[in-house]
C-alpha positions as CSV (number, residue, x, y, z in Angstrom):
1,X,26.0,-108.4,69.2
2,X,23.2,-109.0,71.6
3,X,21.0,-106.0,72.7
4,X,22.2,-105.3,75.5
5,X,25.8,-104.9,74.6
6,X,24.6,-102.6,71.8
7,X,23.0,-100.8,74.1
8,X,25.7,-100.1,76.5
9,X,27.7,-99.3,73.8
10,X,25.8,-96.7,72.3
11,X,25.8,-95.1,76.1
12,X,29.6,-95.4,76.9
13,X,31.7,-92.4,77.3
14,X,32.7,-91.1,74.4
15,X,35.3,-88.5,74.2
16,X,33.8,-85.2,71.8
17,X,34.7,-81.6,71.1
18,X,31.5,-79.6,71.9
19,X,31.5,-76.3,69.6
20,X,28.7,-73.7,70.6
21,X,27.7,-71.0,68.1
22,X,25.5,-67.9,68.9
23,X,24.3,-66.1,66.4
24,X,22.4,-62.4,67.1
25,X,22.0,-59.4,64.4
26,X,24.9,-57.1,63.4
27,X,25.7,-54.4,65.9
28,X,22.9,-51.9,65.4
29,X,20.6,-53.9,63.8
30,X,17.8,-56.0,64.5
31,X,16.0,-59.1,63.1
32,X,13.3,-57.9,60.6
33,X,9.7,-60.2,60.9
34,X,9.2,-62.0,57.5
35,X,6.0,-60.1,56.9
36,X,7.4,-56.7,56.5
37,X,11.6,-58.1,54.9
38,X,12.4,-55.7,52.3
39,X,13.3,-56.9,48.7
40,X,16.0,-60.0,49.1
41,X,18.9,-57.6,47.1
42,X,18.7,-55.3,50.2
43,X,21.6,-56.9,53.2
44,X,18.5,-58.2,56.2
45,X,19.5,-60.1,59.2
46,X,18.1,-63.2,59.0
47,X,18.6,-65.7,62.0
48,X,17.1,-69.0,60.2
49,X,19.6,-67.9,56.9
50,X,22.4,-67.6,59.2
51,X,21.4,-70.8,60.9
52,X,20.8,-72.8,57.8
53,X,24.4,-71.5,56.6
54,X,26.2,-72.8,60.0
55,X,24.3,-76.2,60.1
56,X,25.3,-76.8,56.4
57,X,29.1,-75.6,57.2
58,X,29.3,-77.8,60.1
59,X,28.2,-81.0,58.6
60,X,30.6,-80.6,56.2
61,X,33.4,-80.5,58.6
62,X,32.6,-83.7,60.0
63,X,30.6,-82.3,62.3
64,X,27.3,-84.0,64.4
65,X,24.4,-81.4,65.1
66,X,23.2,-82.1,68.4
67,X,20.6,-79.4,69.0
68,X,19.7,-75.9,68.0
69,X,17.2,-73.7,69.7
70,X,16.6,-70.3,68.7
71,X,20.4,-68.4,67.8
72,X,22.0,-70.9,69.7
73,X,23.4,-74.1,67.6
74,X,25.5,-77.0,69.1
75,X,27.9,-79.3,67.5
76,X,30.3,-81.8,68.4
77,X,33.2,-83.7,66.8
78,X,35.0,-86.4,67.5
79,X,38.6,-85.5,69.7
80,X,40.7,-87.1,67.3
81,X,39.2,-83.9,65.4
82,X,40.2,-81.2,67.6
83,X,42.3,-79.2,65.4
84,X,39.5,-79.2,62.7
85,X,37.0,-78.1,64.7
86,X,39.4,-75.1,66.0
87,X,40.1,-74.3,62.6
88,X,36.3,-74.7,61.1
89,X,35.5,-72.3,64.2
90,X,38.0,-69.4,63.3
91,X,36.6,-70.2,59.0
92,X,33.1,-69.8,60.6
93,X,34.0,-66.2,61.7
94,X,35.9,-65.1,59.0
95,X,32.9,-66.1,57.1
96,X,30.2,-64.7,59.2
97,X,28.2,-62.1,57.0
98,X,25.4,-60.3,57.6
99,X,25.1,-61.3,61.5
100,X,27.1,-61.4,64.6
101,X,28.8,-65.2,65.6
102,X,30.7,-65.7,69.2
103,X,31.8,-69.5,69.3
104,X,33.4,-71.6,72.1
105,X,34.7,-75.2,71.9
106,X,35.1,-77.4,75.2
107,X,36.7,-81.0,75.6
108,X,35.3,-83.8,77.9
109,X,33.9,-87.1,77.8
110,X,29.9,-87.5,76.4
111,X,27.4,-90.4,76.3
112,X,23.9,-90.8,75.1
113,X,21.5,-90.8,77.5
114,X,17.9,-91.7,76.0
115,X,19.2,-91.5,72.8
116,X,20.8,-87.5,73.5
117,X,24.6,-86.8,74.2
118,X,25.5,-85.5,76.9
119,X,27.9,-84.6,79.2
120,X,29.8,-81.9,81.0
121,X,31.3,-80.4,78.0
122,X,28.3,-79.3,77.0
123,X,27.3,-77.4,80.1
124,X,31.1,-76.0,79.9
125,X,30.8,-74.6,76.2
126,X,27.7,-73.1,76.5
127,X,28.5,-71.2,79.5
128,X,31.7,-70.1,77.7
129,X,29.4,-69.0,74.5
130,X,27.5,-66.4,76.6
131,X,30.7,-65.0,77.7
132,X,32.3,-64.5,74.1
133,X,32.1,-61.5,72.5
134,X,30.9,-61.1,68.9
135,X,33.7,-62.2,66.5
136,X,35.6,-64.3,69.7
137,X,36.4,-67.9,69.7
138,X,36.8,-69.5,73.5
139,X,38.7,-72.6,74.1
140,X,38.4,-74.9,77.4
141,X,41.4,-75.5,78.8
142,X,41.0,-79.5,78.2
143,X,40.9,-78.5,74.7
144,X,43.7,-76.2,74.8
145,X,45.9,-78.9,76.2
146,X,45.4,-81.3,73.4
147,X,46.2,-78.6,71.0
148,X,49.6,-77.3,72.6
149,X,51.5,-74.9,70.9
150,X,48.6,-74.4,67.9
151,X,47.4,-71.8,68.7
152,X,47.8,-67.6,70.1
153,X,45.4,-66.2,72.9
154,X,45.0,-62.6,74.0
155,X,42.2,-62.7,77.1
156,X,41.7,-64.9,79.5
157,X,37.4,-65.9,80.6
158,X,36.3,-67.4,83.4
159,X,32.4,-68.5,83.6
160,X,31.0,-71.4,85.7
161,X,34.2,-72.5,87.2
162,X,35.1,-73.3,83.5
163,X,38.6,-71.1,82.1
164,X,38.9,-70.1,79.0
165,X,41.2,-68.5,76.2
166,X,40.0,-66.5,73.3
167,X,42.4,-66.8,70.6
168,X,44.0,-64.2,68.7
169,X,41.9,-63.5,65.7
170,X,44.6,-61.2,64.0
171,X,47.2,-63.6,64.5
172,X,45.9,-67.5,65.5
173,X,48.2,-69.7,64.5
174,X,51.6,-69.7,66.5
175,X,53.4,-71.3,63.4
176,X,52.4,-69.2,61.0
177,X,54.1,-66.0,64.0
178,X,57.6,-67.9,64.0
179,X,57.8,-68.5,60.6
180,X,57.6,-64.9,60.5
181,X,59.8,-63.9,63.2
182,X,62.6,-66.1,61.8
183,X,62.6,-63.6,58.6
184,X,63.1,-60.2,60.9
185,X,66.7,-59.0,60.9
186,X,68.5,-58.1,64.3
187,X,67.6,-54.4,65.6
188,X,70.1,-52.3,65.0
189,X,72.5,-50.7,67.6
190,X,71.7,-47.2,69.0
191,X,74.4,-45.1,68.3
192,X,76.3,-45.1,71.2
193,X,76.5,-48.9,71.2
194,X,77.5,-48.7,67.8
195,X,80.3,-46.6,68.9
196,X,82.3,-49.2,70.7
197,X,82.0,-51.8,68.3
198,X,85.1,-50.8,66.4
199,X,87.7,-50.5,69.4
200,X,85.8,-53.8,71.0
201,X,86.4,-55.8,67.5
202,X,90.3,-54.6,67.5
203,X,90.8,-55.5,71.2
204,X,88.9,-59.3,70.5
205,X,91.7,-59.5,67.9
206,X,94.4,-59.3,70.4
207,X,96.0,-62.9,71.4
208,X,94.5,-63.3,75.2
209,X,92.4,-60.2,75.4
210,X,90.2,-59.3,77.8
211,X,87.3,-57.2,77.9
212,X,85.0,-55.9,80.3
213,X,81.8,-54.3,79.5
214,X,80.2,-52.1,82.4
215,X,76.5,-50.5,81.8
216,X,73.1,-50.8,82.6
217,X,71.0,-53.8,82.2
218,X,69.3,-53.9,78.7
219,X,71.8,-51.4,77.3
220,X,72.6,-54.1,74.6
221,X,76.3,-55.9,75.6
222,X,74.6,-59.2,73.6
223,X,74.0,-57.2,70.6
224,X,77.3,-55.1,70.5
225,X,79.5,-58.2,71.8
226,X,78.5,-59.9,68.5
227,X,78.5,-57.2,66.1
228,X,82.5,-56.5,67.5
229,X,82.7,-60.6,67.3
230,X,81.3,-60.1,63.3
231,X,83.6,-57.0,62.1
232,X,86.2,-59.2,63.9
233,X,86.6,-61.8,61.7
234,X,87.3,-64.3,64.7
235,X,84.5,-67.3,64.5
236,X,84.6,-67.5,68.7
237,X,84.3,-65.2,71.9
238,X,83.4,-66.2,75.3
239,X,81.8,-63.7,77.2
């Protein structure tokens, strides 16, 4: 491979997940100068610690460090990664001790440029990192489109013309919710729903009945139709 085409391959566009993490001292605390830290046993914020602790988790997620400067550390993945570098953010938080960690992930093509990546995603997550609130993880809509489906968000953020959602950090993965939901039991009929299901289940026994059912909406027709259709013992209604 001559020069040249190395060289334009290095700068081609490059499709990356661009993950920013900004770290700042736990509510009510502040960072103490290393001349005057207490003995190591007693809990200190220490930004360099926290930092040394994210760099090392990151690089073992397959993640590249692209810069760091001051609480503010930048990493990128490659997009056939995206779900990892969700999940590594929400472990990141979970993990968080000691210090305060907002992350936000954005999706969109990078290139090297002198020999630093760059490109709008970049631009996009950082934005989006000085918008999220301590414990939040944002997500780009790009990125949110490639992951359809994975994932739960509560608010919605808007910075720089860039929109993002922060997912639910009680409840992240939309799976994990369904799997749940198909365990819950059908709510049970208010009383005087569950008045009608007896003479409803001995007229749907009748050859050619017909039954009409006249109330207001959400008074629970579904419901009692197919508890009458159950205590019935017939295996069809049409209603």
């Amino acid at each position: 491979m001559s020069a040249a085409s190395a060289g334009d391959l290095a700068s081609a566009e490059l499709e990356r997940v661009v993950l920013w993490a900004r770290v700042s001292p736990p509510s009510g605390a502040e960072a103490v100068p290393r001349r005057s830290r207490p003995p190591r046993s007693e809990s200190t914020y220490s930004l360099s610690g926290a930092i040394r602790t994210l760099e090392a988790r990151l690089r073992a997620g397959g993640g590249t460090i692209e810069a760091q400067l001051s609480g503010l550390l930048v990493c990128s993945f490659a997009s056939s990664d995206a779900v990892e570098a969700v999940e590594l953010g929400l472990e990141l938080l979970d993990e968080a001790d000691g210090y305060d960690l907002s992350i936000a992930l954005s999706l969109s093509p990078t290139w090297k440029d002198a020999g630093v990546r760059v490109g709008s995603a970049f631009d996009d997550s950082f934005f989006l990192a000085a918008r999220a609130k301590p414990g939040e993880i944002l997500v780009d809509g790009s990125l949110r489109d490639r992951v359809p489906g994975t994932y739960l968000f509560t608010r919605q953020v808007s910075q720089g013309g860039v929109r993002a959602g922060s997912i639910d950090r009680r409840h992240p993965r939309r799976a994990a919710c369904l799997a749940s939901l198909d365990g819950l039991a059908a709510p049970p009929l208010v009383s005087a729903t569950r008045a009608l299901v007896e003479p409803l289940s001995t007229a749907m026994r009748a050859p050619g009945a017909l039954v009409m059912l006249e109330g207001p909406l959400g008074a629970g027709a579904v419901e009692l139709v197919e508890a009458a259709r159950v205590a019935s013992g017939i295996t069809r209604s049409l209603w």
